[in-house]
N, C-alpha and C positions, 0 to 999 in steps of 0.2 A: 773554706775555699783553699784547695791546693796552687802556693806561690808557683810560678815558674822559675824554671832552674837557677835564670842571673837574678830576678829579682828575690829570690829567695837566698840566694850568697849574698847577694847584696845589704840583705836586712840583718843575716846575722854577721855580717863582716862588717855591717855600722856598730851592732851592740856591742861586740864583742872587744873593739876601739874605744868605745865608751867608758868600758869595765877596764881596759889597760889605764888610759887613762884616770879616772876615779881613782884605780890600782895605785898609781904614783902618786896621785898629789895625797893622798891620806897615807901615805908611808906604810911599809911593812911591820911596824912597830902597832896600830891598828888593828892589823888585819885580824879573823877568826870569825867564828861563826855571826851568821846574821843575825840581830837581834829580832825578837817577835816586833810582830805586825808589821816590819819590815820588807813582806813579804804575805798577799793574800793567796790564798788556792781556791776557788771554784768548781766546784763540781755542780752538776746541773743534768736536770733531766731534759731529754730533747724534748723540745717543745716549750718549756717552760720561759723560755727568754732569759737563762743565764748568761749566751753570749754577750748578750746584746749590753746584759748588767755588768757584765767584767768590764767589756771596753770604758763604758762611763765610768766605773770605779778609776782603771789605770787614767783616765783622762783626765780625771777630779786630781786625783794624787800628783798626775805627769811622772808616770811608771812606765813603763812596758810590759806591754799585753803581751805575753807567751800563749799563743790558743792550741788545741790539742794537736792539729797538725802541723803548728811547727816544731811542738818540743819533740814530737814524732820523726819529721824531718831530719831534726839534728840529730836525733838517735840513732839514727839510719845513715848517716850521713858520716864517713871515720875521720873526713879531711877533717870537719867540721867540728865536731867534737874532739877532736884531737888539738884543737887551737882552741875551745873555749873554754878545754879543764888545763891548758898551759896559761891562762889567762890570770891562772889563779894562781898565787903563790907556792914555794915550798910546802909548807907548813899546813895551811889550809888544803892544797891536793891532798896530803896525807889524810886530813882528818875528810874528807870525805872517803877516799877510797876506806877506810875504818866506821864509818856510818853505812857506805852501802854493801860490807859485810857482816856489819852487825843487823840489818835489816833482811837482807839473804842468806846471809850463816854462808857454809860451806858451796854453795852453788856462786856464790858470787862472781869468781871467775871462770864458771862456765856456760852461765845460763845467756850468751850471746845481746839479744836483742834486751831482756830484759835488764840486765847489769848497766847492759848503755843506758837505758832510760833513765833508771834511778840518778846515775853519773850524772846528766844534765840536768834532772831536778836539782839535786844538790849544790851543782855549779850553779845554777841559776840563784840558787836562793841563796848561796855566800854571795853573789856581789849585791843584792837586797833591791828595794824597789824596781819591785816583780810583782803584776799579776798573772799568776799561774791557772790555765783553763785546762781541767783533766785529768786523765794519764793517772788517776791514782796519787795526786803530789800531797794530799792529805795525808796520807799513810806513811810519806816519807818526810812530812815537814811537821812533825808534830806541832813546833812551838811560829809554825805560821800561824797566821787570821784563816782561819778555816772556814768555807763558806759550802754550805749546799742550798741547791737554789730548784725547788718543786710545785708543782701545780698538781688538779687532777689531771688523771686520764680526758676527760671530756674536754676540760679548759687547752689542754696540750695540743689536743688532735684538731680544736677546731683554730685555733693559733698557726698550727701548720697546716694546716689544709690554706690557709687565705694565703699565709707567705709562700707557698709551694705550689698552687693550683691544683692541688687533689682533692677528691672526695675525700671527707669525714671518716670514714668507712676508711679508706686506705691509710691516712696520715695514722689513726687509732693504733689499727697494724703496724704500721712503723713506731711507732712510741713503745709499744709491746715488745719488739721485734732490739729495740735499740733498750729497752734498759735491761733485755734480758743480756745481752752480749756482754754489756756496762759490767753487770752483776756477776758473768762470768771473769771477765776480763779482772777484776777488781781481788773476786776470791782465788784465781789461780796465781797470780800476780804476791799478792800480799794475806790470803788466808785468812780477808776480812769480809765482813757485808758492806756494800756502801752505799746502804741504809742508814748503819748502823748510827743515833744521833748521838756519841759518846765520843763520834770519829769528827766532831765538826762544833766550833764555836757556834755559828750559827745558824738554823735555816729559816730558809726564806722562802713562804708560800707565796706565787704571783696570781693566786687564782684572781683576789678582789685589789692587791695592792699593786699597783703603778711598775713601773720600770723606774721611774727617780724616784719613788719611796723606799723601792728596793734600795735603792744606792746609796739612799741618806741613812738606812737601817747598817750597812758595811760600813762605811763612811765613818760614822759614829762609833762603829764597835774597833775601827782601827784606831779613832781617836782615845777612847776608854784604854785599850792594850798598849798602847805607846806610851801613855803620859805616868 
C-alpha cells in the first residue's frame, strides 16, 4: 500500500532519528559495515504470503519492515534520501558510495533512479535491524539473511484471488504477469535471475507450510548466522 505524502515523511523522519540517534550513543569508533543477519532481505512471489512473512519476522526481531514501496519511495524521494545517507557517518557514506559502484561499475553515477535505490539499500542495511522486502536487496546485500519466499502457481492464484476478490483465472494472470516484470526488473537491474537459489540463504515454499512456520524457519536461520 502506497503511504500518504505526511504519513510517509513521517515514517521515514521517525527511522531516520532513530538511526541518528543509535548513530551517537555507539560512537563513531563502532561504526562500519552491518554485520550479517543483521539485516534480512525478502524476496517473494506475489501471492505467496512473503509480505505478510516479513512483517512477522521484523515483529519477532522488533526491526523495521522496509516493504518495496517504501524503499521505492525513498529512492524517489532526493529530500529524503539526501537526509538518510547524511545519517550516516563520514566513513561509512564513502564505503557505500564504493559498494554501489563496485556493484554498478561505471554507470554508477549515471544510471539516475537505479543508483538511488542501491544508495538506500546500502543505507538501510549499515544502520542494521532491517527487514528488507524487494527491490533486488539480495543482490546488493550479499552477507544479509537472504530470504526468498515461493508457492505454486495454483496455491498463489488461489491465495489471491480470496484476499483480492478475483477469479482464479485473473489472480493466475497476475502472478504470471508480476513475476515476469520481477524477473525483468531483477536482470536489467543487476544481470541476475531471481530464481536463481545461490542468490538466497534460504527459500521457503508456503504451498503446505504455515505463515508462522515460515517465520520460525527465518527466525532460526538468523539465530544460526548471528551466533
Amino acid at each position: 500500500m502506497r503511504l500518504g505524502n505526511g504519513a510517509f515523511a513521517d515514517l521515514v523522519t521517525q527511522r531516520i532519528r532513530e538511526w541518528e540517534v543509535r548513530q551517537h550513543v555507539r560512537g563513531a569508533e563502532s561504526a562500519g559495515p552491518a554485520q550479517r543477519a543483521s539485516v534480512v532481505t525478502i524476496s517473494r512471489q506475489l501471492g505467496s504470503g512473503g509480505s505478510e512473512v516479513a512483517e512477522a519476522v521484523a515483529a519477532a526481531l522488533r526491526w523495521d519492515v522496509w516493504d518495496r514501496q517504501l524503499v521505492e519511495d525513498v529512492a524517489r524521494s532526493a529530500r529524503v534520501r539526501t537526509r538518510a545517507v547524511e545519517s550516516l557517518d563520514e566513513r561509512t557514506r564513502s564505503q557505500v558510495q564504493a559498494i554501489g559502484m563496485e556493484l554498478l561499475g561505471e554507470r554508477f553515477e549515471e544510471i539516475g533512479y537505479r543508483r538511488h535505490l542501491v544508495q538506500v539499500i546500502l543505507t538501510i542495511a549499515e544502520h542494521g535491524s532491517a527487514v528488507i522486502v524487494g527491490r533486488g536487496a539480495n543482490f546488493v546485500l550479499p552477507k544479509a539473511f537472504n530470504v526468498r519466499v515461493v508457492a505454486p502457481p495454483a496455491a498463489r492464484a488461489a491465495r489471491l484471488a480470496a484476499r483480492e476478490g478475483v477469479s482464479e483465472r485473473d489472480a493466475l494472470r497476475r502472478c504470471a504477469d508480476s513475476d515476469r516484470e520481477r524477473a525483468e526488473f531483477t536482470r536489467s537491474l543487476f544481470g541476475r535471475e531471481i530464481d536463481d537459489p545461490l542468490a538466497y540463504d534460504l527459500m521457503v515454499n508456503t504451498n503446505q507450510l504455515q505463515p508462522a512456520g515460515a517465520v520460525e524457519l527465518i527466525l532460526a536461520g538468523v539465530r544460526i548466522t548471528r551466533s
